[in-house]
C-alpha positions as a Markdown table, in Angstrom:
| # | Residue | x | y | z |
|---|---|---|---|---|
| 1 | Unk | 50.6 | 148.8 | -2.7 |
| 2 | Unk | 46.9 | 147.9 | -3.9 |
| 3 | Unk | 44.8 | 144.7 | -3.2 |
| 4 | Unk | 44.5 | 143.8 | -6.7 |
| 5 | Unk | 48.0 | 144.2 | -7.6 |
| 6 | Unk | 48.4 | 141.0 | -5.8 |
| 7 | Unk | 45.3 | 139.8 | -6.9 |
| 8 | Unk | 46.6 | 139.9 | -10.8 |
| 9 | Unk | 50.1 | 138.4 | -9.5 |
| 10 | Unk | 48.5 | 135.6 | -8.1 |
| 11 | Unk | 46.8 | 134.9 | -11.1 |
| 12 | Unk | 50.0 | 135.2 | -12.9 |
| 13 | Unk | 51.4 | 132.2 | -10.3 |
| 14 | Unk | 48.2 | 130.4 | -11.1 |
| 15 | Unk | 48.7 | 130.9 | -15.0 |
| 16 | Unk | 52.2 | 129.6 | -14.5 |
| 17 | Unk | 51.3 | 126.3 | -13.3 |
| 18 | Unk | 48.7 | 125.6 | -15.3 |
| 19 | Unk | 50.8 | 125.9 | -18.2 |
| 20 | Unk | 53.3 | 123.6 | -17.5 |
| 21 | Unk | 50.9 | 121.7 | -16.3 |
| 22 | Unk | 48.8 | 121.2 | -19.6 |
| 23 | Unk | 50.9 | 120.2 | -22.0 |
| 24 | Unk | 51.2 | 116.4 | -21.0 |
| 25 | Unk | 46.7 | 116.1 | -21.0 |
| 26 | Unk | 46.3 | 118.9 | -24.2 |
| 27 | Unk | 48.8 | 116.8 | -26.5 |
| 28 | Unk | 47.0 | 114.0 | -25.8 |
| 29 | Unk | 43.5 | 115.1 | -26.0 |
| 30 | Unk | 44.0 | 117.9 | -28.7 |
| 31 | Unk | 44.0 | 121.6 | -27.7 |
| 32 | Unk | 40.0 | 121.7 | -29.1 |
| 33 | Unk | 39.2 | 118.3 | -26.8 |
| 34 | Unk | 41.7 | 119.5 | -23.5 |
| 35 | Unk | 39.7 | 122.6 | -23.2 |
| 36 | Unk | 36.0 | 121.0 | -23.5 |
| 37 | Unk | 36.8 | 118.9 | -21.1 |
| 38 | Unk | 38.7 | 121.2 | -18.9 |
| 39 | Unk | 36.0 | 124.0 | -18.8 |
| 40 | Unk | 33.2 | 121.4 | -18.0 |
| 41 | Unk | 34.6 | 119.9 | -15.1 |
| 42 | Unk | 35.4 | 124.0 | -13.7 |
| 43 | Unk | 32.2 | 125.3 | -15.1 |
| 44 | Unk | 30.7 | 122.5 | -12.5 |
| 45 | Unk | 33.1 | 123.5 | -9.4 |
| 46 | Unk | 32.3 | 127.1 | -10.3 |
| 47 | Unk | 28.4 | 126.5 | -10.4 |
| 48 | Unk | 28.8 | 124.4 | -6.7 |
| 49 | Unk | 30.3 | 127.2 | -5.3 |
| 50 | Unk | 27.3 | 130.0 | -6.6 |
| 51 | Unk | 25.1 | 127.7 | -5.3 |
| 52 | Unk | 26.5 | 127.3 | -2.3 |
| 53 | Unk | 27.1 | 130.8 | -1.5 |
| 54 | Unk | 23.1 | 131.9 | -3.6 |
| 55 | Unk | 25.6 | 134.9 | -5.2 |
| 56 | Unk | 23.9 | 134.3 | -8.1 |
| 57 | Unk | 20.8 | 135.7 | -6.7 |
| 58 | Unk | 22.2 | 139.2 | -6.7 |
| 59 | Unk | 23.9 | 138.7 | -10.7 |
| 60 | Unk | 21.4 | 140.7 | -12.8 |
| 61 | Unk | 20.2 | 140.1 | -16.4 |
| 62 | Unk | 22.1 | 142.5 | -17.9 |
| 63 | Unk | 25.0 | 141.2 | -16.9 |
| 64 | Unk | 24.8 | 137.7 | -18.8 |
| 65 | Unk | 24.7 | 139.1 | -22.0 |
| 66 | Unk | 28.2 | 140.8 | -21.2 |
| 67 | Unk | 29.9 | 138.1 | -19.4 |
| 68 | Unk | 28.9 | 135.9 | -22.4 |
| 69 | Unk | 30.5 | 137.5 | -25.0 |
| 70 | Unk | 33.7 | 138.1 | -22.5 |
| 71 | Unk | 34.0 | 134.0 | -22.5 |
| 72 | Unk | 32.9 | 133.4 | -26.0 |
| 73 | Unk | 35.9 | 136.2 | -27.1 |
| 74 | Unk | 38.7 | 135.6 | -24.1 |
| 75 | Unk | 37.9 | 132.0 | -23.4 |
| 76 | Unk | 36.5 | 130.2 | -25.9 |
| 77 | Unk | 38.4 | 131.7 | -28.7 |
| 78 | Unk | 41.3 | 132.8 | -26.4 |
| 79 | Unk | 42.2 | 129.5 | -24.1 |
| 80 | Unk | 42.0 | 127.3 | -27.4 |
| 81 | Unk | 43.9 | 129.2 | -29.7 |
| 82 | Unk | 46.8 | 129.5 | -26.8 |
| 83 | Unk | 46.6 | 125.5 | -26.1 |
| 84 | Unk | 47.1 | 124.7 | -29.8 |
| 85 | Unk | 50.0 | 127.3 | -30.1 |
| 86 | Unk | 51.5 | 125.5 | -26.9 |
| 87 | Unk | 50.9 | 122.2 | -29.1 |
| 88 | Unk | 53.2 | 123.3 | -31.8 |
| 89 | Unk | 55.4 | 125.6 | -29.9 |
| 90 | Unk | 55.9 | 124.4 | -27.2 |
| 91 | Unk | 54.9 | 126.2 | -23.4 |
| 92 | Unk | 58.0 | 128.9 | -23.5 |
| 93 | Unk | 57.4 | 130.2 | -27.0 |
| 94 | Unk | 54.0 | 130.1 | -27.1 |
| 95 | Unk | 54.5 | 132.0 | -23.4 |
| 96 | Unk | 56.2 | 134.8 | -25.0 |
| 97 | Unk | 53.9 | 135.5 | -27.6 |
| 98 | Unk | 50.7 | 135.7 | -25.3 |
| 99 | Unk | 52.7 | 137.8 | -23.3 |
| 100 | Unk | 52.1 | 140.5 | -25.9 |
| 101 | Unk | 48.3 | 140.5 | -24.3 |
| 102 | Unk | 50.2 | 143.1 | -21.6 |
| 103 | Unk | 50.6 | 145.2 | -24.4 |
| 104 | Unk | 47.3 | 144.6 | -26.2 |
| 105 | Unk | 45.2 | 145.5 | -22.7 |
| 106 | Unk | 47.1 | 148.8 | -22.2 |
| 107 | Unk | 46.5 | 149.9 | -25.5 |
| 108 | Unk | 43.1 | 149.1 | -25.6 |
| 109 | Unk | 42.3 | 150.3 | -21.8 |
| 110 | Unk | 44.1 | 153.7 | -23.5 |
| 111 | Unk | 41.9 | 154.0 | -26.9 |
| 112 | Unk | 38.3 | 152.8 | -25.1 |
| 113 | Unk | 38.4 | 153.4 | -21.8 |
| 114 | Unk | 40.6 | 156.0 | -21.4 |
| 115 | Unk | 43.1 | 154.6 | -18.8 |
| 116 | Unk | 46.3 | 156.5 | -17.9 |
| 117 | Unk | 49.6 | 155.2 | -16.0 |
| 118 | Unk | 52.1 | 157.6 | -14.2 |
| 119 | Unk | 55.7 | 158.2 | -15.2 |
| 120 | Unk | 56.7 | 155.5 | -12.8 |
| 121 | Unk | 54.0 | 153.1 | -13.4 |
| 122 | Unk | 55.1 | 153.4 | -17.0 |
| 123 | Unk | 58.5 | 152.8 | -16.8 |
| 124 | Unk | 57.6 | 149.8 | -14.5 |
| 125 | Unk | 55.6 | 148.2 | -17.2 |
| 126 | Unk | 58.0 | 148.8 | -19.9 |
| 127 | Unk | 60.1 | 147.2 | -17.6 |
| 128 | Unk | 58.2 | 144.2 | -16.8 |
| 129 | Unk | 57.4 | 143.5 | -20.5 |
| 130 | Unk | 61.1 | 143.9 | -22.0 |
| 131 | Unk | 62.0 | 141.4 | -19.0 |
| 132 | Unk | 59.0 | 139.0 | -19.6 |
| 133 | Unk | 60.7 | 139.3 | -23.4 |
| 134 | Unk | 64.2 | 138.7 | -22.3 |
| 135 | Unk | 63.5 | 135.3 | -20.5 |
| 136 | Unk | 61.4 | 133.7 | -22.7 |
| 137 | Unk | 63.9 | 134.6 | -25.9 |
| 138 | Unk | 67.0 | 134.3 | -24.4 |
| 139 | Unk | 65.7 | 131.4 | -21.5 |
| 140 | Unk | 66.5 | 128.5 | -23.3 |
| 141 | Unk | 70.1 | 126.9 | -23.5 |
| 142 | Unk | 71.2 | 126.0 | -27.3 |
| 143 | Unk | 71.4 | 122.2 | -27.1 |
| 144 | Unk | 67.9 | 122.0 | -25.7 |
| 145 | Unk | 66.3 | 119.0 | -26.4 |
| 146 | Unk | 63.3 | 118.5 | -24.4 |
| 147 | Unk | 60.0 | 117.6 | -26.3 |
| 148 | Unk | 58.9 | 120.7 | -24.8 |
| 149 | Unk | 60.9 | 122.6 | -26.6 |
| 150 | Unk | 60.1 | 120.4 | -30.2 |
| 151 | Unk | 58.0 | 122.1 | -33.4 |
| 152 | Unk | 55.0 | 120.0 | -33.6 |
| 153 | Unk | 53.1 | 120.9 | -36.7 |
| 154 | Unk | 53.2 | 124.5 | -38.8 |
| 155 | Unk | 55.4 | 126.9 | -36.5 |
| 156 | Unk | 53.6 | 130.4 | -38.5 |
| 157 | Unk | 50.2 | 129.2 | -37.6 |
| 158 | Unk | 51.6 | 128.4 | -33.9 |
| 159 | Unk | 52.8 | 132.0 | -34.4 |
| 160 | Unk | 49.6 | 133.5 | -35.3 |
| 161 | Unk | 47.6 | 131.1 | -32.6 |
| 162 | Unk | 49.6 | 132.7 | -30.0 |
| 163 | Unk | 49.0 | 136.0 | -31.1 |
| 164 | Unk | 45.6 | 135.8 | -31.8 |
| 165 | Unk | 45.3 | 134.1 | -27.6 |
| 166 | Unk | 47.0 | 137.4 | -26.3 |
| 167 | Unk | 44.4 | 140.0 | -28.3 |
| 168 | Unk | 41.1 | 137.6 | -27.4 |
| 169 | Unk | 42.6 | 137.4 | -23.3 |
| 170 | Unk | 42.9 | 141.3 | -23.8 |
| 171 | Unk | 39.4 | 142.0 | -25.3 |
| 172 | Unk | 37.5 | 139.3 | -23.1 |
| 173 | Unk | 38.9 | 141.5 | -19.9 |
| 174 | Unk | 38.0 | 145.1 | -21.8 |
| 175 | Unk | 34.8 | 143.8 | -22.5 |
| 176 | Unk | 34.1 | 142.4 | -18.7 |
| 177 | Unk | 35.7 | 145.6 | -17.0 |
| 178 | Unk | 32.8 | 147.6 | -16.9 |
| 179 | Unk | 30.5 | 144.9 | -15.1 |
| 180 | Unk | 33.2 | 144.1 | -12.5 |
| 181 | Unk | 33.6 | 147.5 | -11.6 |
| 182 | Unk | 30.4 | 147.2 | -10.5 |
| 183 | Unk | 32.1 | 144.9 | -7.8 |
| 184 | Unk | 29.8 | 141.5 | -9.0 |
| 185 | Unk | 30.5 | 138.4 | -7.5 |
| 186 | Unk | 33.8 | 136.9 | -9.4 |
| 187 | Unk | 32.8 | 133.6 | -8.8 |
| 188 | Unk | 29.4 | 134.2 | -10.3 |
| 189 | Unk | 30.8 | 136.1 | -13.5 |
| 190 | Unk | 33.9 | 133.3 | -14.4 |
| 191 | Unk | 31.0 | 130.9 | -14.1 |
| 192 | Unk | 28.8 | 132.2 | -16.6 |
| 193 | Unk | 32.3 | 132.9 | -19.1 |
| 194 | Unk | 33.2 | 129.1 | -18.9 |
| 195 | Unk | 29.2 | 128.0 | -19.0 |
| 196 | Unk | 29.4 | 130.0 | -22.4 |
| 197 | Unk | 32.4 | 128.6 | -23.4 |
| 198 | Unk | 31.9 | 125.0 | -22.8 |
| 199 | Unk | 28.8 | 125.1 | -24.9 |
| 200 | Unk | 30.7 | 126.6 | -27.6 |
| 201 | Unk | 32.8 | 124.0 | -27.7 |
| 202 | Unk | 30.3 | 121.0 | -27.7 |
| 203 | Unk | 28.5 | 123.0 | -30.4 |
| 204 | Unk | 31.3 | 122.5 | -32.3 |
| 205 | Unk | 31.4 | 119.0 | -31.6 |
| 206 | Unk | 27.9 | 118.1 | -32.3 |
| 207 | Unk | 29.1 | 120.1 | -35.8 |
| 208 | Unk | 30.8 | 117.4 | -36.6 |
| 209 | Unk | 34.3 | 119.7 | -36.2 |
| 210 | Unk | 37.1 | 117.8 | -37.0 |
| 211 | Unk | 39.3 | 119.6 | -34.8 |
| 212 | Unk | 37.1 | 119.5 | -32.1 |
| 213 | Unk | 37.3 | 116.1 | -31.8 |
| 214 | Unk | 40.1 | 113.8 | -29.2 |
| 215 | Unk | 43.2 | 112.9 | -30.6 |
| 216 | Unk | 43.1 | 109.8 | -28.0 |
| 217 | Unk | 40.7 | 108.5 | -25.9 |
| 218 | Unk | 40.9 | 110.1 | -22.2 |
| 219 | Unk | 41.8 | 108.0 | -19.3 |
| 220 | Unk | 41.4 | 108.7 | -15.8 |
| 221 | Unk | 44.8 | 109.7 | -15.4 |
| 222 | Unk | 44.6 | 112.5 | -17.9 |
| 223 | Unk | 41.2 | 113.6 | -16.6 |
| 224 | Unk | 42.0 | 114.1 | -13.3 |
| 225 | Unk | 45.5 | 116.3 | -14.7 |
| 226 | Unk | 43.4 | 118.1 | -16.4 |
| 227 | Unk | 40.8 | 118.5 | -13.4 |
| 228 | Unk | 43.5 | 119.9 | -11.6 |
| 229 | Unk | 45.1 | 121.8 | -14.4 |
| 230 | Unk | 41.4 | 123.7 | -14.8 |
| 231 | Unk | 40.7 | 124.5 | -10.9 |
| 232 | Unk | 44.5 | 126.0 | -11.0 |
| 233 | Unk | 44.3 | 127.6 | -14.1 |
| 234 | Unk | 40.9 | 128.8 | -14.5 |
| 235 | Unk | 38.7 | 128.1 | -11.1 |
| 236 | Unk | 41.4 | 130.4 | -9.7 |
| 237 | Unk | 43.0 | 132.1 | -12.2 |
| 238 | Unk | 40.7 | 133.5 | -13.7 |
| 239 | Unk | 38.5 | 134.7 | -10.6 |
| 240 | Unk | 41.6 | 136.2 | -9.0 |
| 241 | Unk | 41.8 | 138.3 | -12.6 |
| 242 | Unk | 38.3 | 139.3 | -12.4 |
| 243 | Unk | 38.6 | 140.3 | -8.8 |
| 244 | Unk | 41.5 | 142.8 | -10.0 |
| 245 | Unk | 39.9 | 144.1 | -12.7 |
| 246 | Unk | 36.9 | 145.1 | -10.2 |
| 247 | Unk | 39.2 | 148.3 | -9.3 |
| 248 | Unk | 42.4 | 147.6 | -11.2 |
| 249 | Unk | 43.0 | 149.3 | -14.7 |
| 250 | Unk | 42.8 | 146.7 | -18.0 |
| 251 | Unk | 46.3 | 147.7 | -19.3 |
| 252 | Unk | 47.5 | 147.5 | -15.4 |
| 253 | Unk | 45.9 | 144.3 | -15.0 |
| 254 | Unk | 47.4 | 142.2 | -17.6 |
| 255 | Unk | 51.1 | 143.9 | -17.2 |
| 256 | Unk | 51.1 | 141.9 | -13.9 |
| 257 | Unk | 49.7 | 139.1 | -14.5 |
| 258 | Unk | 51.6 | 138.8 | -17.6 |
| 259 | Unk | 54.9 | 137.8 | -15.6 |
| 260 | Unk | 53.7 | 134.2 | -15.3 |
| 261 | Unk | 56.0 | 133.2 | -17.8 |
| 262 | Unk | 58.8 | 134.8 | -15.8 |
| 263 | Unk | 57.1 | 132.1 | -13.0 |
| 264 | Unk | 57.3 | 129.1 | -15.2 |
| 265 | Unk | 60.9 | 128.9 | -15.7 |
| 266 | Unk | 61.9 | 127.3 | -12.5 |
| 267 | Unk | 59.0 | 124.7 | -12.8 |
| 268 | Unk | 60.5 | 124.2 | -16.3 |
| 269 | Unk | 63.7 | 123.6 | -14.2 |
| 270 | Unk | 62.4 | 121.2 | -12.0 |
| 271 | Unk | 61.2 | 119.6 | -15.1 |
| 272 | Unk | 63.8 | 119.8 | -17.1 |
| 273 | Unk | 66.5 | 119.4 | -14.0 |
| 274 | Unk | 68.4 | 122.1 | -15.7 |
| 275 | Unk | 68.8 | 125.9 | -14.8 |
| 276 | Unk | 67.4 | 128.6 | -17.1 |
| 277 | Unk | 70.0 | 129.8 | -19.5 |
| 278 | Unk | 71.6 | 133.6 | -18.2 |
| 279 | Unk | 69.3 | 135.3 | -20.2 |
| 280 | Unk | 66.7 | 134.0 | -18.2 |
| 281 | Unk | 67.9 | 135.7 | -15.4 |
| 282 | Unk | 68.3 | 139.1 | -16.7 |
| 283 | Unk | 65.0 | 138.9 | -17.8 |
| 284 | Unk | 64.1 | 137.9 | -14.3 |
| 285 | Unk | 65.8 | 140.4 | -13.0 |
| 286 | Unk | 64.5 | 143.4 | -15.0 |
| 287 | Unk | 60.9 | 141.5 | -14.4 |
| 288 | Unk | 61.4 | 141.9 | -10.8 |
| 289 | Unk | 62.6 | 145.7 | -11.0 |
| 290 | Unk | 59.3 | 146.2 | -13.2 |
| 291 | Unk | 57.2 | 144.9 | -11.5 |
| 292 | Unk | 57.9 | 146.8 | -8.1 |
| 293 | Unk | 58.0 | 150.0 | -9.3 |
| 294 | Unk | 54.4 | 149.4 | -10.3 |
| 295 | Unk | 53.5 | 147.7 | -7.1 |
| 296 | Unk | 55.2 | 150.9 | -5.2 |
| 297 | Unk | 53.9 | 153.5 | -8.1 |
């Protein structure tokens, strides 16, 4: 088994909460709004620990440019589009769909960087994703309720958000793979992505964006949710990705962390206070089955 195997599973776990975690603070700010505020408060935790640790000393130029772009694409573009599919979707269905990033990074580590699994690794990912599948289709009970689970708006362009948050999270990793094989700092790099991708956002704003704008007013109990949500989801989510990708393959990467949604369904049932339906566990199960044969490969 290989460090940063664990190191994408833990960012998986970290994914997990933070998306059960968001919905309450994003439908109240607006997905645009909820991620502004969200990447300023862990662009400042990220930027205490560089200075902290003087990291950044030993981040060179050329590696701005790249880490920019990597936030603009995967960030930016990626972590709003998911948010305002969750907004319309719901956290489970919107989880499936950007589960198909898995699929996106593999192909993509194939065609541009040239990445290869075995025969085992293989069959554990195909694993991993049909289970992944399985859950989040077949994981909810028929006489659901739960505002979770309510349409919210246009469910085709919560569709197409989804999809387009899985193929920005795969190309903002192909694009930051060659600089973190270079083993830089993680800290360092996911500090420079969210920098960029904060002032995206409040370009937007000062715009004039209408999207961009709060749906309500924050208060401190939303801010501090999604403070929390942000050092979870992002501070250490995101660094523990970046850490795997300094010697883990794209495609192999993003199959593992890609079982997070697998990992919200029993926060979803100590939401909810009701078990997954048994679809859910198959899912689980063939997840599990997956996911060691890669870890073992």
């Amino acid at each position: 088994m290989l460090a940063y195997d664990f190191f994408a599973l833990g960012a998986a776990a970290c994914w997990a909460l933070g998306s059960v975690t968001s919905v309450t603070p994003s439908r109240h700010l607006g997905a645009f709004a909820f991620t502004r505020w969200r990447m300023a408060m862990v662009a400042v935790m990220l930027w205490a620990v560089v200075a902290v640790t003087g990291h950044w000393r030993g981040f060179e130029a050329s590696y701005w440019g790249v880490m920019a772009v990597s936030g603009l694409i995967g960030i930016f573009v990626g972590d709003t589009a998911l948010f305002a599919a969750m907004n319309r979707l719901g956290p489970r269905r919107a989880g499936v769909l950007f589960a198909t990033h898995a699929a996106f990074s593999a192909a993509l580590g194939f065609l541009v960087l040239g990445e290869r699994m075995s025969l085992q690794a293989f069959a554990g990912a195909v694993l991993t994703m049909m289970g992944v599948m399985t859950a989040i289709v077949l994981g909810r009970h028929k006489d659901e309720t739960h505002a979770w689970e309510a349409d919210r708006g246009h469910v085709g362009l919560g569709v197409a958000l989804a999809l387009l948050s899985a193929l920005c999270q795969a190309v903002g990793s192909l694009v930051a793979k060659p600089v973190m094989a270079l083993q830089v700092d993680p800290v360092m790099a996911s500090a420079v992505r969210v920098t960029v991708a904060t002032g995206a956002h409040f370009v937007l704003l000062g715009l004039g964006f209408a999207a961009a704008r709060a749906h309500q007013s924050a208060n401190a109990r939303v801010l501090a949710q999604t403070a929390l949500n942000g050092f979870i989801a992002m501070g250490i989510g995101m660094t523990l990705v970046l850490l795997a990708l300094e010697k883990g393959d794209v495609g192999m990467v993003a199959i593992l962390s890609s079982v997070s949604p697998i990992l919200v369904l029993p926060l979803l049932w100590l939401q909810l206070g009701r078990a997954p339906a048994p679809g859910a566990w198959v899912g689980a199960v063939l997840t599990v089955v997956g996911t060691g044969l890669i870890l073992w490969r």
